[in-house]
C-alpha positions in Angstrom: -25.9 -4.4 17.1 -23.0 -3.5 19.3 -19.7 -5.4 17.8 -16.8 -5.7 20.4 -13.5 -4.2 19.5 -10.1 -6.0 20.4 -8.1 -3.9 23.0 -5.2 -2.5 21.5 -3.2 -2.9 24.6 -3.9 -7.0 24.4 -2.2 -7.6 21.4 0.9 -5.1 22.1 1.1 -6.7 25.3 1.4 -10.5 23.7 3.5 -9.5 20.9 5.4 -7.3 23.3 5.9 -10.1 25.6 7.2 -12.2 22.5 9.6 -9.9 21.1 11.1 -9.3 25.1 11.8 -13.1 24.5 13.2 -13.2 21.5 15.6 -10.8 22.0 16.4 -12.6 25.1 17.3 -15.7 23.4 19.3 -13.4 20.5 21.1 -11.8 23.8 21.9 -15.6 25.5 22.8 -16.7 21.6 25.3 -14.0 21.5 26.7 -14.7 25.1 26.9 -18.3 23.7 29.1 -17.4 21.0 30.8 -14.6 22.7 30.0 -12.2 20.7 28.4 -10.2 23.4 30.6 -7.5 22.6 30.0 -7.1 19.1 27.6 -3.9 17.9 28.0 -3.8 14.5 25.3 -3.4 11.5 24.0 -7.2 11.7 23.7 -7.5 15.5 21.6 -4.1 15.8 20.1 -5.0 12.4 19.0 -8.3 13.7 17.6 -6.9 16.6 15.9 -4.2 14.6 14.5 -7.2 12.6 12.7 -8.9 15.5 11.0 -5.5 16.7 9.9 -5.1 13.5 8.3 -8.5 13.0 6.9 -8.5 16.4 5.0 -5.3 15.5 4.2 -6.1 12.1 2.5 -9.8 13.5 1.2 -7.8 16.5 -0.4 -5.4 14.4 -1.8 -8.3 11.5 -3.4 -10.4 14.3 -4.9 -7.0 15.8 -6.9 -6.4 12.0 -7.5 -9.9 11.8 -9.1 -10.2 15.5 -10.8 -7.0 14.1 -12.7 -7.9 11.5 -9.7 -7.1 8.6 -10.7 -3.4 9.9 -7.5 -1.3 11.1 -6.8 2.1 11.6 -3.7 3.9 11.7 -4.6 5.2 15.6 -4.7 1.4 16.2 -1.9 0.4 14.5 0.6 3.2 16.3 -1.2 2.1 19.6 0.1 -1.4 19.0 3.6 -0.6 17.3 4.7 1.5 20.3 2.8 -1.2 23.1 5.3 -4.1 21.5 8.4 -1.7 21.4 7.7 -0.5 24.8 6.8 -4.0 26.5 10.0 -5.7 24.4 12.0 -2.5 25.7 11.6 -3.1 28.8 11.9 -7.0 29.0 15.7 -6.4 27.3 16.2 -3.9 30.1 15.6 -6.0 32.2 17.4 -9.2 30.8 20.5 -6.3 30.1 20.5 -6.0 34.1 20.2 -9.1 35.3 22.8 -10.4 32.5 25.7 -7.3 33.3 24.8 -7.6 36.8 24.8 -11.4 37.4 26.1 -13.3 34.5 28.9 -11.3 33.4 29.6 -8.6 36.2 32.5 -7.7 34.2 30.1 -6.6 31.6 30.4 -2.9 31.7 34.2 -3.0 32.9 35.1 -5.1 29.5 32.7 -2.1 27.5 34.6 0.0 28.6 38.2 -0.8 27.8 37.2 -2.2 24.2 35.8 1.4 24.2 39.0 2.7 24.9 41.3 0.6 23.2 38.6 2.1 19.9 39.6 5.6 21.3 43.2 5.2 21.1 42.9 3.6 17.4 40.5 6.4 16.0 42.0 9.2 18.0 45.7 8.6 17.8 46.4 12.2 19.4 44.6 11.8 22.3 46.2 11.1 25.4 45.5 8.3 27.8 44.4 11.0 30.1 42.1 12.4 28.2 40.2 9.2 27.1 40.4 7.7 30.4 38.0 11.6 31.3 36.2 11.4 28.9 35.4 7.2 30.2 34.5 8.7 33.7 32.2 11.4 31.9 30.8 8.7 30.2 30.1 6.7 33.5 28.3 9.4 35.4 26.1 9.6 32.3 25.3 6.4 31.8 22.2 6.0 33.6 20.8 8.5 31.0 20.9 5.1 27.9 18.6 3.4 29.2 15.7 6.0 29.3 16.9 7.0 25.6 16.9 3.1 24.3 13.0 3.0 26.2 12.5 6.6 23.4 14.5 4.9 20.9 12.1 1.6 20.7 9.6 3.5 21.0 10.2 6.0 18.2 10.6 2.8 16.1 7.5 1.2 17.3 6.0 4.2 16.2 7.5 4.4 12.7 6.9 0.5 11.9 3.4 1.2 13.5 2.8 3.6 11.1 4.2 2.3 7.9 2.2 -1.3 8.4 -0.8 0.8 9.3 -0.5 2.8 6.3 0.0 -0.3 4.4 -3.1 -2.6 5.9 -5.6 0.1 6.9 -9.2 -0.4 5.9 -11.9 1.7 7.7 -15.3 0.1 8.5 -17.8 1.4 6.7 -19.6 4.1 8.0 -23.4 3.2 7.4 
């Protein structure tokens, strides 16, 4: 009797499509508060924390659809589907919000950046951080490419740690 699998791709696609919106509403929260600006340890935590979730639940409802069986094959399929399915829905949001919402988006970046500079570097000259800024800006296209790897890479960890965790072959007779 032929038993019919769940598609991996199903569930990173759901859970994918979940996280994407949670982060959204973490990203108009922040905006809300203005704190759009801020990057420290509990804002990238946070948003570490709702990838991780969303592959964690993704991968749970996948071995529950499944019979309680899981593999870790299965488990990295759906970590990295969520991470790269919320990846792109928060590149997405990030356009549309530094684009539309706050145009100035990038412009403000950048001078906190370099107001940073001039605090941590104290003999460097305006000149000098202001070419390093335009270095920066002919560059930048190359971030969003890396935080697509870098969700990934964590999908892929998570994926692998919570399939390590659940699996449970099916039995082979």
């Amino acid at each position: 009797m032929e038993e019919n699998q769940p598609k991996t791709g199903k569930y990173a696609l759901n859970y994918g499509l979940l996280v994407g919106g949670a982060g959204i509403v973490f990203g108009v929260m922040l905006y809300m508060i203005d704190m759009q600006y801020e990057r420290g340890i509990a804002v990238q935590g946070t948003q570490i924390a709702i990838l991780a979730a969303g592959i964690v639940l993704g991968i749970v409802q996948f071995k529950k659809a499944n019979l309680g069986f899981l593999t870790i094959s299965d488990a990295l399929k759906v970590g990295a589907g969520v991470a790269l399915i919320a990846g792109v829905i928060g590149l997405l949001y990030f356009y549309v919000f530094s684009n539309f919402i706050e145009p100035d988006y990038m412009a403000n970046l950048t001078e906190i950046g370099k107001q940073e500079a001039l605090a941590n570097n104290p003999k460097l000259t305006e000149e000098q951080i202001d070419q390093g800024i335009e270095m920066q800006k002919k560059f930048a296209w190359v971030t969003y490419p890396l935080i697509l790897l870098f969700n990934i890479i964590i999908g892929f960890v998570i994926g692998l740690i919570t399939g390590l965790i659940l699996k449970k072959q099916k039995p082979a007779y």
